[in-house]
GUMAR-211110 format. One line per 5 residues: number of its first residue (from 1); their letters; for each residue x, z, y of N, C-alpha, C, O. Coordinates in steps of 0.05 Angstrom, whole numbers. Layout:
BEGIN
NUM = a = X:Z:Y:X:Z:Y:X:Z:Y:X:Z:Y | ...
***
This chain:
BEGIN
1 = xxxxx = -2304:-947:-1629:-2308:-976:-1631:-2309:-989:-1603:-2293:-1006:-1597 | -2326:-982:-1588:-2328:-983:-1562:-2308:-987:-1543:-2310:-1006:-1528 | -2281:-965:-1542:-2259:-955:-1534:-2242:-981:-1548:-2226:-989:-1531 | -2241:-991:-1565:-2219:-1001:-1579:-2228:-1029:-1568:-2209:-1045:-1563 | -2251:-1037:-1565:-2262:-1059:-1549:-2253:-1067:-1520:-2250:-1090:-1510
6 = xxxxx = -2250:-1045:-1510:-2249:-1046:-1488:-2222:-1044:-1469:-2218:-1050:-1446 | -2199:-1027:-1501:-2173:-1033:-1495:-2166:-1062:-1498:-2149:-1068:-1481 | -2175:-1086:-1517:-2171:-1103:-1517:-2175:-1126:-1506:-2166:-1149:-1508 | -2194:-1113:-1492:-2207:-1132:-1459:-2191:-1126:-1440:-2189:-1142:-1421 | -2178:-1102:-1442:-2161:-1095:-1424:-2137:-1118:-1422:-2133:-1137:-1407
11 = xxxxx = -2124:-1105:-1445:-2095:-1122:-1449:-2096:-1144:-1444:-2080:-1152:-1426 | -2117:-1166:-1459:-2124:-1193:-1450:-2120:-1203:-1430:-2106:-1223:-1426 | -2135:-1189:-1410:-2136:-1197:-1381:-2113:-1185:-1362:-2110:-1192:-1339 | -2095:-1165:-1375:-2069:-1158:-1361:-2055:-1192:-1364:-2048:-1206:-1346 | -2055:-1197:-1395:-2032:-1224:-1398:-2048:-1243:-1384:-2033:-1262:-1377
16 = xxxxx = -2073:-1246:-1376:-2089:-1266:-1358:-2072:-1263:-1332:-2059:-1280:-1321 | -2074:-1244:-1326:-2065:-1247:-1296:-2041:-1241:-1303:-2035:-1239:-1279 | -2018:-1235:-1315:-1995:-1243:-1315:-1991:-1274:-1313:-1978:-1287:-1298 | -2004:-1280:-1330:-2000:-1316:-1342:-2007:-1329:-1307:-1993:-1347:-1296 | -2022:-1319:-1298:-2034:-1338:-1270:-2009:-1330:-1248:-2006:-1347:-1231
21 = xxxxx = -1987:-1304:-1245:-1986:-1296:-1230:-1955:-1315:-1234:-1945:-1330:-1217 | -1946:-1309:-1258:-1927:-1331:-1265:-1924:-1358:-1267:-1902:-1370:-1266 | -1954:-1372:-1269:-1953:-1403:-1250:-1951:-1408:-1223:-1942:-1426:-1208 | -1964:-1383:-1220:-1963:-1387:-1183:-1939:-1379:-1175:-1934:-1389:-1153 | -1919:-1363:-1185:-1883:-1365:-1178:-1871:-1394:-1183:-1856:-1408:-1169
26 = xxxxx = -1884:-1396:-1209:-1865:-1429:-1221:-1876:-1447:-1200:-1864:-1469:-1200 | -1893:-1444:-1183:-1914:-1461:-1163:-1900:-1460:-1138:-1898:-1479:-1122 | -1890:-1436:-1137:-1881:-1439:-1103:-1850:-1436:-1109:-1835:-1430:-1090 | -1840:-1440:-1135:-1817:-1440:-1126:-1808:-1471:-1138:-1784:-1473:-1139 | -1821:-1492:-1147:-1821:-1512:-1153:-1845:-1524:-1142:-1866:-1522:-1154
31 = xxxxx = -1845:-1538:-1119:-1872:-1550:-1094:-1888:-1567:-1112:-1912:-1567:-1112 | -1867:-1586:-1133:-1884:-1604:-1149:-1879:-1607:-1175:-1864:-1619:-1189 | -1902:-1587:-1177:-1896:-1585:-1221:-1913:-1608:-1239:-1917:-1609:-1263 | -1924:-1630:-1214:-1931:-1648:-1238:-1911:-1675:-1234:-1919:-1698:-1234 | -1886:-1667:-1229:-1862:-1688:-1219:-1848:-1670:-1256:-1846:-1687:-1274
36 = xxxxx = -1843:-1650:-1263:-1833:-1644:-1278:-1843:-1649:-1310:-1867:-1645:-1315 | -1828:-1656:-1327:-1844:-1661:-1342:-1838:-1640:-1366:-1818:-1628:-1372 | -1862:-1640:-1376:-1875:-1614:-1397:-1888:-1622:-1420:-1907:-1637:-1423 | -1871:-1605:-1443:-1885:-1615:-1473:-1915:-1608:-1466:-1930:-1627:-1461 | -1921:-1591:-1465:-1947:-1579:-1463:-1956:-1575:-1437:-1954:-1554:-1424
41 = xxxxx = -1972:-1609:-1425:-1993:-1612:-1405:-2010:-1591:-1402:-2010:-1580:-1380 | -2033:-1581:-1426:-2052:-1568:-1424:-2054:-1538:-1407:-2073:-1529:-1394 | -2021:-1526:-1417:-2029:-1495:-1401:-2030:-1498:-1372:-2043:-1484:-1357 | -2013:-1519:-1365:-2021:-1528:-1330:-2048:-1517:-1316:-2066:-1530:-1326 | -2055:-1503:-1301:-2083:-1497:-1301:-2081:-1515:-1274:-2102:-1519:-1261
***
């Protein structure tokens, strides 16, 4: 139970920092991402 907890904390936070590592490319390879416009404002962090 423990183990299976803790794989899933795992994974989570792999796609966490995938998700951050992939705004911060869309970030430096586009200087101004609030010039672009986006159905979905919110995932913008």
């Amino acid at each position: 139970m423990n183990l299976l907890k803790i794989v899933k904390l795992a994974s989570a936070s792999v796609l966490l920092v995938a998700a951050v590592a992939a705004c911060t490319a869309q970030g430096s390879i586009n200087p101004t991402p609030t010039a672009t416009p986006t159905p979905r404002p919110v995932i913008q962090l």
